[in-house]
N, C-alpha and C positions, 0 to 999 in steps of 0.2 A: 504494500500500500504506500504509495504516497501524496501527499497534498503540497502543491504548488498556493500559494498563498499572499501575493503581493499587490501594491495602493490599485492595480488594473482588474486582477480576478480573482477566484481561489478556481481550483482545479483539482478532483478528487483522483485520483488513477489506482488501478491496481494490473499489479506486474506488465506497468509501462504503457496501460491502457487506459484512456480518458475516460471515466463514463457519467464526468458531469462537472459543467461549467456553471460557476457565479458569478457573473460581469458585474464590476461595479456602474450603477445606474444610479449613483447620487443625482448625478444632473438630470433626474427625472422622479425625484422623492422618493427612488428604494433607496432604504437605510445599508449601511455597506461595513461590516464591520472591518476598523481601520485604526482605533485607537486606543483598542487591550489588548494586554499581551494575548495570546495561544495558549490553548494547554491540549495534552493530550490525554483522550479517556481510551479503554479498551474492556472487553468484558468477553466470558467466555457462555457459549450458550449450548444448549443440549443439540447437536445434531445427528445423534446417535439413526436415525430413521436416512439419512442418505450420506455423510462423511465418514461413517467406519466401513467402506467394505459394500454399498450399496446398503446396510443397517445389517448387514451379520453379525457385526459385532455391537453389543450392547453397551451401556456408560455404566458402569459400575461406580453407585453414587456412596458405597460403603470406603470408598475411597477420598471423599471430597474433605475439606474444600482443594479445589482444582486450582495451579498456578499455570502461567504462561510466562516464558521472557521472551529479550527480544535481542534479534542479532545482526549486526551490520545497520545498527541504527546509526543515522547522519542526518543534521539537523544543520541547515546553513539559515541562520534568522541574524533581526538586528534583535542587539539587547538596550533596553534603555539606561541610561543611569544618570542621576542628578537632571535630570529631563532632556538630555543631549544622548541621541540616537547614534549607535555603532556603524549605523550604515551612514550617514551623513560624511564622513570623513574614510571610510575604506576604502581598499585597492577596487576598483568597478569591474576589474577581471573577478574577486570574488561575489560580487553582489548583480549577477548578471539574469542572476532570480527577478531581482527587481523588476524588470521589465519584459518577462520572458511570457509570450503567449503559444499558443495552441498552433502550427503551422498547418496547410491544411492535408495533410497526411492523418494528424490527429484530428483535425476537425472531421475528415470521412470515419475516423475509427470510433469518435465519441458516437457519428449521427449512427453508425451501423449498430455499436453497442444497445444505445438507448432504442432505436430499429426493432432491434429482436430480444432484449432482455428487461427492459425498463416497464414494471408493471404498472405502476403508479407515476401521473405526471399532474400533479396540482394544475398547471396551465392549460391542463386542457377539462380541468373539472368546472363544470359550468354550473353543475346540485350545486358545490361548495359555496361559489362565487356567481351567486343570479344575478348581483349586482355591477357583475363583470370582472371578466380577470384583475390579477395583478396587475401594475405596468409592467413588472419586467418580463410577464410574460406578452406582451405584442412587440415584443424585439427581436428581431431576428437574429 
């Protein structure tokens, strides 16, 4: 998994795969988170019914509680301190994050992702929203 996260979008991927963009659309009244830090949560869940084996194998919960770690984590952020931001003054070859969008190789892989796997799309729920979509969903 990883998240792309900078002042233009966040970008969710997993193993290198886009399968969903958050443009920032301040300049249209979606709120765009931009001013707290990140944090990351994780959590493990029963999928004993199709990840062991197609469910042959069962969770044997006389064993819990369940850990998870994590390996080849790599985290390139700015840190704040004393209210002057680490990215304001670093080398721009490391902070190249900053600026980096979707090319459109990933823009075909996010539209084919979310194409054939994406069950739920708030923007196209019109029950939720009778009073009409979000804005950020009439943006292309």
């Amino acid at each position: 998994y990883s998240i792309l996260w900078n002042p233009q979008r966040i970008v969710f991927s997993v193993d290198g795969t886009p399968i969903r963009e958050f443009k920032n659309m301040e300049s249209k009244g979606v709120p765009f988170p931009k001013n707290q830090a990140m944090r990351i949560y994780s959590s493990l869940w029963n999928a004993d019914d199709w990840a062991t084996r197609g469910g042959l194998v069962k969770t044997d919960w006389a064993q819990a509680p369940f850990t998870a770690s994590y390996r080849n984590f790599n985290a390139n952020a700015c840190t704040v301190s004393s209210g002057t931001s680490s990215c304001a003054s670093s080398n721009t070859n490391n902070n190249a994050w900053l600026s980096e969008e979707l090319d459109s190789t990933s823009h075909q892989r996010l539209n084919w992702v979310q194409k054939n796997y994406m069950i739920y799309n708030y923007c196209t729920d019109t029950k939720r929203f009778p009073q009409g979509l979000p804005p950020e969903c009439n943006t292309p």
